[in-house]
N, C-alpha and C positions, 0 to 999 in steps of 0.2 A: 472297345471290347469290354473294358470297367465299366461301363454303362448297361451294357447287355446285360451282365452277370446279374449287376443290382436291381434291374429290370426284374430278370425271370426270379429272385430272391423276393422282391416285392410281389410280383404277382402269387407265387406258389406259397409262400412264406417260410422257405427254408431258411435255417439258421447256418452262415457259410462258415461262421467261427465253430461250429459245432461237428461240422463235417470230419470224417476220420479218414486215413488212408487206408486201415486195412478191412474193409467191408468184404465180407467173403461172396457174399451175391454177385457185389459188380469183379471180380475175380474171377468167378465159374464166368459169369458172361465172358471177360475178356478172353478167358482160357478156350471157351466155345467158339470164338471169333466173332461172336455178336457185337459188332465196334462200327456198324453205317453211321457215319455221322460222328466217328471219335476223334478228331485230329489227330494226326502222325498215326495213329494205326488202324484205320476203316483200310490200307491199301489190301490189295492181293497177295501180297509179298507177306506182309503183316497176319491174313490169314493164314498164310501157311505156315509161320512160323510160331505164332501164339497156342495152337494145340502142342504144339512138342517143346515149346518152353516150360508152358502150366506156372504161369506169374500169378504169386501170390503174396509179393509185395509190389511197392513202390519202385524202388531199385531195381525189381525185375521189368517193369513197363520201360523204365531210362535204358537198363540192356537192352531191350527188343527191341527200341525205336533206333538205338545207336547199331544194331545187328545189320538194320535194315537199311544201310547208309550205302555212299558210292566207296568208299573205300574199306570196308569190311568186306561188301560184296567181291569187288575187284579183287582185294588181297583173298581170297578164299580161307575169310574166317567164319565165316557161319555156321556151316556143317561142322567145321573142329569146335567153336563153341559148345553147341547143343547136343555135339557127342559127349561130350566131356560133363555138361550138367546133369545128363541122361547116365552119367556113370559108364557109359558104353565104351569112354576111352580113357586111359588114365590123364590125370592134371602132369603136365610136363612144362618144363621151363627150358628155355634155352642153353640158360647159362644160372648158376641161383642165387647172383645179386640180383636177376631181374625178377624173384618170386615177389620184394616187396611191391613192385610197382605192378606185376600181373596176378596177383591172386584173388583179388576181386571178380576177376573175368577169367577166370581157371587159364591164366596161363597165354590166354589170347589177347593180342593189343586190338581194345577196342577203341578207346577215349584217346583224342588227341595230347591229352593231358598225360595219359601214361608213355607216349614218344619223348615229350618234356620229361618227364622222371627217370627215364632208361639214358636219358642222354646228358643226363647233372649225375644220375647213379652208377653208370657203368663208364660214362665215356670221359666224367671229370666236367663236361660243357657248363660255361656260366648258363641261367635261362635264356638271356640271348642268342646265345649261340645254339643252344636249344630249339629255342622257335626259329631259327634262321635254318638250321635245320632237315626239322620237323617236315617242309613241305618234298624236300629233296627222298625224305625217306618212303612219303605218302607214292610217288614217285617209282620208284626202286620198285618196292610193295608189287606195284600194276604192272610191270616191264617184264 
């Protein structure tokens, strides 16, 4: 794949250290859904979700990819996400030791990562016990 990159960088003569993340062009494209050919978000799923995100950072392309998983899907966080960035639904927390670990994703558990943090922050768990876990909750979630 490092081969490729340096390839099209030789042929075209772009500068890859000069590349920036927040270019608002390829932005409106994403936000259009013009992504054939973008890894993680050319899908279907990803079209429909990139107009009503309107990602105009970095962080917002990592939500949308992580939106569009089997366990976000299954948990039915999506819709509560995108309502909530849309302003359409207030940010709510379950409980509000879990606002440091959910406030990044208004409130919704997206990142595997924030199961590990809710389960050191609320429930005392070493990470071990954490990620051990972790899959039993993914679990739970879909049942």
């Amino acid at each position: 794949m490092l081969s490729a990159v340096a390839e099209a960088s030789a042929i075209t003569g772009a500068d890859l250290d000069a590349l920036t993340f927040d270019d608002a062009t390829v932005y409106d494209m994403v936000t259009a859904a013009d992504t054939i050919g973008v890894f993680q978000v050319e899908s279907r799923a990803q079209a429909q979700v990139l107009p009503r995100l309107q990602p105009r950072q970095f962080n917002d392309l990592i939500i949308s990819i992580s939106l569009i998983r089997p366990g976000p899907i299954q948990g039915n966080m999506v819709h509560p996400y995108l309502r909530r960035r849309l302003g359409e639904e207030p940010v709510t927390y379950p409980h509000p030791r879990l606002e440091p670990a959910l406030a990044e994703t208004l409130g919704v558990v997206l990142f595997q990562e924030q199961v590990l943090k809710v389960a050191r922050d609320l429930a005392g768990f070493s990470g071990g016990q954490g990620e051990a876990a972790a899959p039993r909750v993914g679990q739970q979630a879909r049942s």
